[in-house]
KEZA-62067 format. One record per residue: x, y, z of N, C-alpha, C in turn. Coordinates in steps of 0.1 Angstrom, whole numbers, m for minus. Example, Ala and Ser with C-alpha at 12.3 -4.5 7.8 and 13.67 -1.06 7.14 Angstrom:
// KEZA-62067
(r (132, m57, 78), (123, m45, 78), (132, m33, 78))
(r (128, m22, 71), (137, m11, 71), (129, 0, 79))
//
This chain:
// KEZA-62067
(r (8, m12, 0), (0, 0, 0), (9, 12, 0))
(r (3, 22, m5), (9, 36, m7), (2, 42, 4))
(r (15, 49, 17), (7, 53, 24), (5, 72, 27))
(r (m1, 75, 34), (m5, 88, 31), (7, 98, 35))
(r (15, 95, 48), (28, 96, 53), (35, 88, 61))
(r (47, 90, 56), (59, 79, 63), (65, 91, 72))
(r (67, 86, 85), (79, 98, 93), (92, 85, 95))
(r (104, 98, 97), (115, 89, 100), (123, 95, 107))
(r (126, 88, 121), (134, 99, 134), (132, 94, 146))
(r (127, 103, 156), (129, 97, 173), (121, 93, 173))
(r (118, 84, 184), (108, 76, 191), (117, 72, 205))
(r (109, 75, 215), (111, 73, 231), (100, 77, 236))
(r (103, 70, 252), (91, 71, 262), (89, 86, 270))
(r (77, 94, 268), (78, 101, 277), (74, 103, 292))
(r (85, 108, 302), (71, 106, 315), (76, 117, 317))
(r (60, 121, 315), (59, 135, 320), (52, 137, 335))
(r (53, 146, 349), (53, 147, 360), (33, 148, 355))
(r (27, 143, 363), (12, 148, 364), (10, 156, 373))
(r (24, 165, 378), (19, 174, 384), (27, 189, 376))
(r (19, 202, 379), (25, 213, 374), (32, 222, 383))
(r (40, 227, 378), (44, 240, 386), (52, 230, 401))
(r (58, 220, 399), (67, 214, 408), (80, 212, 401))
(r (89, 216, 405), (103, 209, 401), (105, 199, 399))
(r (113, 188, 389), (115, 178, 390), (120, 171, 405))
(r (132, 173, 408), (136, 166, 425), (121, 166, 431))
(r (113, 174, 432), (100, 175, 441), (84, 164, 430))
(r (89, 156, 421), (76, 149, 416), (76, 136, 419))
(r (64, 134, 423), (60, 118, 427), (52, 115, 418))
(r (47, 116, 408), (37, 112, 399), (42, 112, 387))
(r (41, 105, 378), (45, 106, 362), (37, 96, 355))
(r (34, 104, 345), (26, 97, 334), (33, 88, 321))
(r (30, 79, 315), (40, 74, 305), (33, 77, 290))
(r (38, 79, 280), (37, 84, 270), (45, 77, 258))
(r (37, 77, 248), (49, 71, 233), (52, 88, 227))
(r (66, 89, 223), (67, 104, 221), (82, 103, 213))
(r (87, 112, 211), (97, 116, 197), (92, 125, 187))
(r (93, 132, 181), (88, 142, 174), (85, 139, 158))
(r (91, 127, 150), (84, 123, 141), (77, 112, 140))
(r (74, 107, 154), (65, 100, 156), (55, 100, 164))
(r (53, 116, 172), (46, 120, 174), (35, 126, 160))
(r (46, 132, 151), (35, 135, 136), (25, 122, 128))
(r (32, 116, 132), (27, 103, 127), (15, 101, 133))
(r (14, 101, 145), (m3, 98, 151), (m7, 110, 153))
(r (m3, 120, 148), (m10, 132, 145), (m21, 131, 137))
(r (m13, 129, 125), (m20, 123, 108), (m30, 113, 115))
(r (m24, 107, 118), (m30, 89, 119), (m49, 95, 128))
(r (m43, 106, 134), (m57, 110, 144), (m69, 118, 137))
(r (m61, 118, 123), (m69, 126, 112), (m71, 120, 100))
(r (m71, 106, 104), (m79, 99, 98), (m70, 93, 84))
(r (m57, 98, 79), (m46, 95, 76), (m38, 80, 80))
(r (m33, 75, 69), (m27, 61, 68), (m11, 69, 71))
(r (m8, 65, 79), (8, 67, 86), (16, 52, 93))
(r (29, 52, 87), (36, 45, 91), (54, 56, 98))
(r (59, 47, 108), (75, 60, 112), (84, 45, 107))
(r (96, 50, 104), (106, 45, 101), (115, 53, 113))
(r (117, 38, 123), (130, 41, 138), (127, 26, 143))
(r (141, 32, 152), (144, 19, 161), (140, 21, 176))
(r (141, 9, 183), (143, 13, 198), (150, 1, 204))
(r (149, 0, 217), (156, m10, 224), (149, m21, 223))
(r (159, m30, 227), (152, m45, 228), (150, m48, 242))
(r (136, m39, 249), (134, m43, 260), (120, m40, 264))
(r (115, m43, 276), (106, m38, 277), (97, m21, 271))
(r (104, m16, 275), (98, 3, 269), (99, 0, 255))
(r (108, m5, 248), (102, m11, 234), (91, m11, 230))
(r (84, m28, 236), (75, m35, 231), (63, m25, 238))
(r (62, m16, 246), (55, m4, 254), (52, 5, 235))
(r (65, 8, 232), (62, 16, 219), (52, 9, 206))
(r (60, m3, 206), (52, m10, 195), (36, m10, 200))
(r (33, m12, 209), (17, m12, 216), (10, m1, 214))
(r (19, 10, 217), (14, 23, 213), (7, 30, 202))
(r (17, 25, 195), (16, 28, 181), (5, 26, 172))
(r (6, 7, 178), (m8, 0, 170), (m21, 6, 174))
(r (m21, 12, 190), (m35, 17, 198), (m34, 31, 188))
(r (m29, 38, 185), (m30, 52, 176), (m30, 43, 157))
(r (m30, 34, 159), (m34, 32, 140), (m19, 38, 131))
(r (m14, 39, 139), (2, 39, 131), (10, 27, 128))
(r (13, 22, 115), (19, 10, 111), (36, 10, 118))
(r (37, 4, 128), (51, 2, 133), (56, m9, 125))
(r (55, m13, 111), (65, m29, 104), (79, m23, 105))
(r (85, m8, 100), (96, m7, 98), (101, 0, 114))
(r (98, m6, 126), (100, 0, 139), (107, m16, 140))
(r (124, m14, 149), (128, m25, 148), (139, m26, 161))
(r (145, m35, 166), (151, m32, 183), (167, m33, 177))
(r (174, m26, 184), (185, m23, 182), (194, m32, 198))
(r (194, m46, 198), (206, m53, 211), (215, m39, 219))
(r (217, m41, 229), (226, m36, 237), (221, m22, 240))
(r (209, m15, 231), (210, m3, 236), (195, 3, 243))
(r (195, 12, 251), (182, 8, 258), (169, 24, 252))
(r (158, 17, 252), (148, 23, 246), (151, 42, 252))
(r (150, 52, 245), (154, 63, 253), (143, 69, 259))
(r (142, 74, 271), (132, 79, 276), (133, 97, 279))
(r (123, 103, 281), (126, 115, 280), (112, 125, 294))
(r (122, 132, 301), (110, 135, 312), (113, 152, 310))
(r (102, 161, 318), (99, 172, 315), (99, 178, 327))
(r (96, 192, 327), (91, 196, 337), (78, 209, 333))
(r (69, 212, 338), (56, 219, 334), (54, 228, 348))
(r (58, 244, 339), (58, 252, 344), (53, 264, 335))
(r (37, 261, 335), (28, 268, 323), (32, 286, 327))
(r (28, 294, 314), (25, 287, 302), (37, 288, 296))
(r (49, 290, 297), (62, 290, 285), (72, 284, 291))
(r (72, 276, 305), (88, 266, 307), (87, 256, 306))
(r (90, 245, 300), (90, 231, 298), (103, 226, 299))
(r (114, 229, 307), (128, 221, 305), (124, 207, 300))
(r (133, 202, 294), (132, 188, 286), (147, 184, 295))
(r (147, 172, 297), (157, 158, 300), (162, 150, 290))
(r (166, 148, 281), (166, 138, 276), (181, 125, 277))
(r (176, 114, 279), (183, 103, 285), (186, 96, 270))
(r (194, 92, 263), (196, 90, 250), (209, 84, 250))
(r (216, 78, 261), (232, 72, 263), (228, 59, 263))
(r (238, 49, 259), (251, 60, 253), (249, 59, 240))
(r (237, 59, 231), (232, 66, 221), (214, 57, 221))
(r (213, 65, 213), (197, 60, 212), (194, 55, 195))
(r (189, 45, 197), (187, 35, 190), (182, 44, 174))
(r (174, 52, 176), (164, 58, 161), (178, 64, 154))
(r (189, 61, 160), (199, 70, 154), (212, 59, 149))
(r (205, 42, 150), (210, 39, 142), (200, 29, 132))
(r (197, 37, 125), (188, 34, 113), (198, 29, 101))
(r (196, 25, 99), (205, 17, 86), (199, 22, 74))
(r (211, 26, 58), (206, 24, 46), (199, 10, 39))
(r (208, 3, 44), (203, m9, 35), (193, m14, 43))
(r (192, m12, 54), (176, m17, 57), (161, m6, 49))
(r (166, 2, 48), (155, 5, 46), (142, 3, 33))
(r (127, 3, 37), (121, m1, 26), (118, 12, 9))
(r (130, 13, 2), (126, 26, m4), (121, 30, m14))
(r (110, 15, m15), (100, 17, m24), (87, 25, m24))
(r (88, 22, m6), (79, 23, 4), (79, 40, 3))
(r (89, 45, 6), (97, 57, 10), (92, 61, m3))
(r (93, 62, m12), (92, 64, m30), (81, 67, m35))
(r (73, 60, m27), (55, 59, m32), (44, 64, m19))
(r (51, 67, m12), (43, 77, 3), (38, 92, m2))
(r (29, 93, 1), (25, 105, m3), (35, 112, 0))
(r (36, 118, 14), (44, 124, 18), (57, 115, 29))
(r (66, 124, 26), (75, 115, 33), (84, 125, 44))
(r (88, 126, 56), (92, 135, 66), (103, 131, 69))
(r (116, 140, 68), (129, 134, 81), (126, 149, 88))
(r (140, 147, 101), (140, 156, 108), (155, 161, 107))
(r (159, 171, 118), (168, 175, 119), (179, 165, 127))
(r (172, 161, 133), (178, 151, 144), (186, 140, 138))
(r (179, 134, 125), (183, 126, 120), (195, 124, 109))
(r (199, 140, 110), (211, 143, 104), (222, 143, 119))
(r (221, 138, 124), (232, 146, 137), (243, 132, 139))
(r (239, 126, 134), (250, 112, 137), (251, 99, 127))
(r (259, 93, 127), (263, 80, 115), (251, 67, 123))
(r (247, 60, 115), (243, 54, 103), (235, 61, 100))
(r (227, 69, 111), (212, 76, 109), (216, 87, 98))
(r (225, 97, 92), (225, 108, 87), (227, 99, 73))
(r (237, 92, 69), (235, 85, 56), (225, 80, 51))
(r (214, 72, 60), (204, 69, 59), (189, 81, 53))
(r (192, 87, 61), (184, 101, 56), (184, 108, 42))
(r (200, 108, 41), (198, 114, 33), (201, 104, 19))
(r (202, 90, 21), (197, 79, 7), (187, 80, 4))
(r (176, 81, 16), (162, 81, 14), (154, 95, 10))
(r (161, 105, 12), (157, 113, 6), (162, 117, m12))
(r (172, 112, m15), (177, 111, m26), (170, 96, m36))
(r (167, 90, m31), (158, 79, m39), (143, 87, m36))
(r (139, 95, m29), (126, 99, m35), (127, 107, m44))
(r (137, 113, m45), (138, 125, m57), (131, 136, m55))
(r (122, 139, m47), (111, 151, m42), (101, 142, m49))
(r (98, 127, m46), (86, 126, m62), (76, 133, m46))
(r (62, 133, m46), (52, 138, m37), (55, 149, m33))
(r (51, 147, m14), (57, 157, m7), (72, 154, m1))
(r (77, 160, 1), (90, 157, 9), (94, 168, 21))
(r (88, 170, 32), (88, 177, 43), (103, 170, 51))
(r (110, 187, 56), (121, 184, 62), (118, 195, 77))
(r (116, 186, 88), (114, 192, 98), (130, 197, 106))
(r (132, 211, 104), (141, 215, 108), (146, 209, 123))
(r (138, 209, 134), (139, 199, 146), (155, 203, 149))
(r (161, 215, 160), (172, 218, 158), (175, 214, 173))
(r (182, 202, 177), (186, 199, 190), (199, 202, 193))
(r (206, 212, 194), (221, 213, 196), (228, 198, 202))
(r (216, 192, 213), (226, 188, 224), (231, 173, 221))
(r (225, 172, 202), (223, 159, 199), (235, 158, 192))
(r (241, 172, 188), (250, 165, 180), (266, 168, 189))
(r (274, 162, 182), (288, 163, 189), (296, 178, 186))
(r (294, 183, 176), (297, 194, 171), (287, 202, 164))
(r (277, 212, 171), (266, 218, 166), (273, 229, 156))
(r (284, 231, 152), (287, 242, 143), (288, 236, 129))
(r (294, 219, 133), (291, 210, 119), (280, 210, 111))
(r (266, 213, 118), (256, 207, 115), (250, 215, 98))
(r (253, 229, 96), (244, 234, 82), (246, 230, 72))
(r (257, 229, 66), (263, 216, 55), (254, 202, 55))
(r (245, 201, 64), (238, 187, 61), (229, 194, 59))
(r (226, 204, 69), (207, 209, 65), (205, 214, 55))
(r (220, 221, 47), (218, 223, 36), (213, 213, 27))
(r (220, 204, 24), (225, 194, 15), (205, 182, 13))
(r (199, 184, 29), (186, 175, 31), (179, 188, 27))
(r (183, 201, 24), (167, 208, 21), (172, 209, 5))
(r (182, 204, m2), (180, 201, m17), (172, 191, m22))
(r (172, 185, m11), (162, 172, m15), (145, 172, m13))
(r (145, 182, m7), (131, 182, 1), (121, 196, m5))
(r (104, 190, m2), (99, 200, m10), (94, 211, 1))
(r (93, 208, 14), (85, 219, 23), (97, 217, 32))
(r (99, 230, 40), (106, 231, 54), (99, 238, 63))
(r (97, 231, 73), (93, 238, 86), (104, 239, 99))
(r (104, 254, 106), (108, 257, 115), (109, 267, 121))
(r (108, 269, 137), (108, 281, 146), (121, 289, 139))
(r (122, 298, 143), (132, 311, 143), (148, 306, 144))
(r (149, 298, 158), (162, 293, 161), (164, 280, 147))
(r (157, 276, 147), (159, 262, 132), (166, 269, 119))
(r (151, 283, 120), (159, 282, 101), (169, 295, 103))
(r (177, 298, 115), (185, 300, 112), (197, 296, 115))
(r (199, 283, 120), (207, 269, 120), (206, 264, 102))
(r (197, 266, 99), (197, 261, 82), (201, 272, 73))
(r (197, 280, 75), (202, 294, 64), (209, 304, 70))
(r (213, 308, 82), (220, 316, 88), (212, 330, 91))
(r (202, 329, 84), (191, 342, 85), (180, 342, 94))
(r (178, 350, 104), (168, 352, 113), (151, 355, 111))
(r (153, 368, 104), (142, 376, 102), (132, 365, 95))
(r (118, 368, 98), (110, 352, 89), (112, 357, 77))
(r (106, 364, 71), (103, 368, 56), (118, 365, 49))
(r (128, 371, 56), (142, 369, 44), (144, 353, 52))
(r (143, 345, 57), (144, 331, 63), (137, 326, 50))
(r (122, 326, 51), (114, 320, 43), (118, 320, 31))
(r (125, 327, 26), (131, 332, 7), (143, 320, 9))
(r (150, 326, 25), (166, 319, 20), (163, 299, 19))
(r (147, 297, 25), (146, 281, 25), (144, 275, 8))
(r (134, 288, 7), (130, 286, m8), (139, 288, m17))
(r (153, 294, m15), (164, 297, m25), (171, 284, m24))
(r (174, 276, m12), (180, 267, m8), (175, 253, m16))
(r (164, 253, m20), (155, 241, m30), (140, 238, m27))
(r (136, 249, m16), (122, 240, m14), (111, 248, m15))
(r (103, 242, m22), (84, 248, m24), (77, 255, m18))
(r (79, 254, m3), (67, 259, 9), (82, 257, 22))
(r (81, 270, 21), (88, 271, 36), (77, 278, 49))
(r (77, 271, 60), (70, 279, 74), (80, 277, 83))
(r (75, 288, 85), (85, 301, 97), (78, 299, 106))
(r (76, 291, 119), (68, 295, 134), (73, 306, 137))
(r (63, 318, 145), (70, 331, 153), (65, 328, 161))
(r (64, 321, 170), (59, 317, 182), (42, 328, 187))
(r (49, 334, 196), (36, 348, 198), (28, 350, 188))
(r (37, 360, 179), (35, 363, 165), (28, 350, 151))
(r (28, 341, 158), (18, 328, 149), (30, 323, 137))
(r (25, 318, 121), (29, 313, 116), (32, 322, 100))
(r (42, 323, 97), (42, 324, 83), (49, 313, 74))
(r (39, 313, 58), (40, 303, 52), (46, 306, 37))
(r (54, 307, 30), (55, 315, 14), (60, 302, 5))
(r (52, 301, m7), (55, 290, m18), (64, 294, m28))
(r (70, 288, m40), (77, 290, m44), (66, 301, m58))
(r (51, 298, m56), (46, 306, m69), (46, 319, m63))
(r (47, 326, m47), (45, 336, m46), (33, 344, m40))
(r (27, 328, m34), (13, 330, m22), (21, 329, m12))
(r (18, 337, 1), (20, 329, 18), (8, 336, 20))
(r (13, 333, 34), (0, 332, 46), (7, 336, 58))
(r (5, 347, 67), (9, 349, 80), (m7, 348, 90))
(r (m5, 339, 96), (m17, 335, 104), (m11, 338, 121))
(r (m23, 348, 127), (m22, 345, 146), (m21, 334, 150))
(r (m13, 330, 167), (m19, 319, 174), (m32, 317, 175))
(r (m36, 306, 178), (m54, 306, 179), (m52, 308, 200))
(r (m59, 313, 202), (m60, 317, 223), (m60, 302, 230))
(r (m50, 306, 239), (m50, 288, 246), (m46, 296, 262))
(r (m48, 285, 275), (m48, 288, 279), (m38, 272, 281))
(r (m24, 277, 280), (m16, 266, 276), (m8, 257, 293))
(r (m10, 243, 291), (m9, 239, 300), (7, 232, 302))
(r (11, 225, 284), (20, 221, 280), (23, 221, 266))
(r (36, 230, 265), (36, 234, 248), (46, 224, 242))
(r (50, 213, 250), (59, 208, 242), (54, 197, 226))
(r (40, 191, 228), (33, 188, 222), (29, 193, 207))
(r (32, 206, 209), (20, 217, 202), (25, 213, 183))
(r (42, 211, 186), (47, 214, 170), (45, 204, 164))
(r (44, 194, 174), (43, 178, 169), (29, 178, 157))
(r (19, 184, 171), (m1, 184, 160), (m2, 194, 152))
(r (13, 207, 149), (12, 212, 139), (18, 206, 126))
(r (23, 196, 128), (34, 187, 120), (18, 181, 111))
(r (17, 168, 119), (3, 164, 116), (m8, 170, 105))
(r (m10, 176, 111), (m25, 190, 104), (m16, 195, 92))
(r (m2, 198, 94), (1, 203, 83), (2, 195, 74))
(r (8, 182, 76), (5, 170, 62), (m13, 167, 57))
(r (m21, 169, 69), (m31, 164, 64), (m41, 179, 57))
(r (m35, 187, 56), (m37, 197, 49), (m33, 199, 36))
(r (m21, 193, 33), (m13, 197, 22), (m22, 184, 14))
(r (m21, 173, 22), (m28, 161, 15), (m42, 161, 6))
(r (m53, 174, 16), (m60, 177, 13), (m60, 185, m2))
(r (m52, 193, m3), (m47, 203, m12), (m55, 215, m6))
(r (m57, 218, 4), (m60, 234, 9), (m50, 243, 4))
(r (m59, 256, 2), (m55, 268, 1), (m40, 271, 16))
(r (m30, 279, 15), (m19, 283, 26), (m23, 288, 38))
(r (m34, 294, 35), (m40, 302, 50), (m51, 289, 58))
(r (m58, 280, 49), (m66, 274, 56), (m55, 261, 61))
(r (m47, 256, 54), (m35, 250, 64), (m32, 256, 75))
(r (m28, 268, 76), (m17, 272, 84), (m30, 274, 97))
(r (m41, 278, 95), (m51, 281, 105), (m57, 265, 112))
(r (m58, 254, 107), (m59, 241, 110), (m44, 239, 120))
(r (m37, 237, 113), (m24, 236, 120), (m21, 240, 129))
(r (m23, 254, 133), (m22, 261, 143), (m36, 258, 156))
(r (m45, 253, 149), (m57, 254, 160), (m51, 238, 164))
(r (m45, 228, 156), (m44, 216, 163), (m35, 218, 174))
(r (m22, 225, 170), (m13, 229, 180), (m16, 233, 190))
(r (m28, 241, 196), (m29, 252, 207), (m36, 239, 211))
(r (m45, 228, 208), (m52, 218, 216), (m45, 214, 227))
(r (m33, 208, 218), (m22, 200, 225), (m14, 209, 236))
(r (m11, 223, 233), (m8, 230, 242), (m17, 237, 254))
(r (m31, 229, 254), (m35, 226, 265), (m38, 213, 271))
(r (m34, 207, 265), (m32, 194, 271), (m18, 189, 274))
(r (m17, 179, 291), (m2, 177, 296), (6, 165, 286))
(r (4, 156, 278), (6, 143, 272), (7, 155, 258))
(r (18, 144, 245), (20, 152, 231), (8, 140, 229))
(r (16, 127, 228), (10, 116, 215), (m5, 114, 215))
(r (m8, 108, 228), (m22, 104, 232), (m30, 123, 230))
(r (m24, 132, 232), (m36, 145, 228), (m38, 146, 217))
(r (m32, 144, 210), (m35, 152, 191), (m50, 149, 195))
(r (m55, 159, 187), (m67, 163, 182), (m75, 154, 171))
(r (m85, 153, 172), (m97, 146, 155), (m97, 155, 154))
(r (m107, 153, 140), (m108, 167, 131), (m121, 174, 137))
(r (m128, 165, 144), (m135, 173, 150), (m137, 186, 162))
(r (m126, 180, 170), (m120, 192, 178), (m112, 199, 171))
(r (m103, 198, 161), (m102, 211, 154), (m105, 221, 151))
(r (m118, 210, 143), (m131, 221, 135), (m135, 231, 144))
(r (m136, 222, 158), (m147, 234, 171), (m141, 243, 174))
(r (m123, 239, 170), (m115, 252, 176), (m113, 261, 170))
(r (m116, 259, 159), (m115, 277, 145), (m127, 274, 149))
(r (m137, 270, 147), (m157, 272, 150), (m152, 286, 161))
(r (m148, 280, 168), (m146, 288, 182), (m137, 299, 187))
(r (m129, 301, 177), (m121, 309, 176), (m108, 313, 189))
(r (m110, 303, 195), (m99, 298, 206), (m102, 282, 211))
(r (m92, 273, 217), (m97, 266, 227), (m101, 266, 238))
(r (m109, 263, 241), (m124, 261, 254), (m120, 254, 262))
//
């Protein structure tokens, strides 16, 4: 089957504190979560009704077979999800300190498995005939995973979509000043780029969104978005439409979620073939959901709470 999107990148366990506004040292409660950020897009899609499969690895251990479970309960095809011996599933904990602190943890020694994805494993017929197909930034940051990425993005050729989620983790790579020479090299291949402010300018060296957004589209790709956080989203194509759209009102509880169910909404938008502004306003209302809700994977949104939330013109 040809499926609607393939993601390819992290996957780990999240526990997040069920309590807010406590420091880590001070939580006794934690919730468990399937989480990673292209596989959080994945049951984004998958929650909108979208055929989604992720390409990653994890441990061969319990929190594993926790992932694989997950996945199936969200309608996400885990066949190309596979256990990497000796290394253990990565887990990742937070802290929620509404509405703008979320320190992240992440435990990933002594490396984490989605980052050794193999070329020759991969299925890249599969990859070839996906509607849309997603890597991240992450997935450029280390060996086997960065060759891998970028095979599979060079055997799709841009055929479909080819979404490159900028995803800029300094702490992932061993030398963050190495890194634009790849992000160059994966946005020649790719037809959309998404990213906050700090991303696209780790990718193009430019800040400002508008000259950002030109420098993604000079760089090789169709549809560049700019998150401005506050300031909402801007969108500009290669014919010379964008879209600068507001946040939709939230009364945000945890934002680390939020880019993931904009990830999501934005494939199942483009899938749709919507107009730039009715994307970017979907996208954005899925995001603010999740940014009231404490959990990323298990909150994405249906399309029905979406709908209610442009109906509504904030979340309720």
């Amino acid at each position: 089957m040809a499926y609607d999107l393939i993601t390819m990148g992290r996957i780990g366990v999240d526990l997040y504190p069920l309590q807010t506004g406590v420091p880590l040292p001070q939580v006794t409660t934690f919730g468990k979560f399937l989480g990673g950020s292209a596989t959080n897009v994945a049951v984004a899609a998958a929650r909108l009704g979208r055929a989604t499969a992720v390409i990653t690895r994890t441990g061969d251990d319990p929190f594993g077979t926790y992932l694989h479970e997950a996945l199936r309960d969200f309608g996400v095809d885990d066949r190309w999800v596979t256990p990497v011996p000796g290394l253990p599933t990565p887990v990742t904990f937070c802290e929620v300190f509404p509405p703008d602190d979320f320190p992240l943890y992440f435990y990933r020694q002594p490396k984490a498995p989605d980052l050794e994805i193999d070329a020759h494993e991969l299925d890249l017929d599969a990859i070839h005939e996906a509607r849309i197909f997603w890597i991240t930034g992450t997935g450029l940051s280390e060996e086997p995973s960065r060759t891998a990425t970028l095979a599979a993005l060079a055997h799709r050729a841009k055929s479909g979509t080819t979404v490159f989620d900028l995803d800029w983790r300094p702490m992932f790579w061993k030398d963050p000043s190495a890194a634009r020479p790849f992000y160059e090299e994966a946005l020649r291949h790719t037809t959309v780029a998404v990213g906050n402010l700090d991303e696209v300018e780790v990718a193009t060296g430019v800040r400002e969104p508008h000259a950002a957004a030109q420098a993604l589209l000079d760089a090789g790709v169709e549809l560049a978005v700019v998150k401005q956080g506050p300031k909402g989203v801007l969108a500009v194509n290669r014919a010379g439409e964008s879209a600068e759209v507001p946040p939709l009102p939230v009364n945000v509880l945890n934002g680390l979620g939020a880019g993931d169910a904009f990830g999501g909404s934005l494939c199942h938008g483009l899938l749709a073939g919507w107009d730039l502004e009715k994307i970017m306003r979907y996208a954005n209302a899925a995001g603010a959901i999740v940014a009231s809700r404490l959990e990323c994977s298990s909150a994405m949104p249906t399309v029905a709470e979406v709908e209610g939330a442009i109906a509504a013109g904030a979340v309720l």
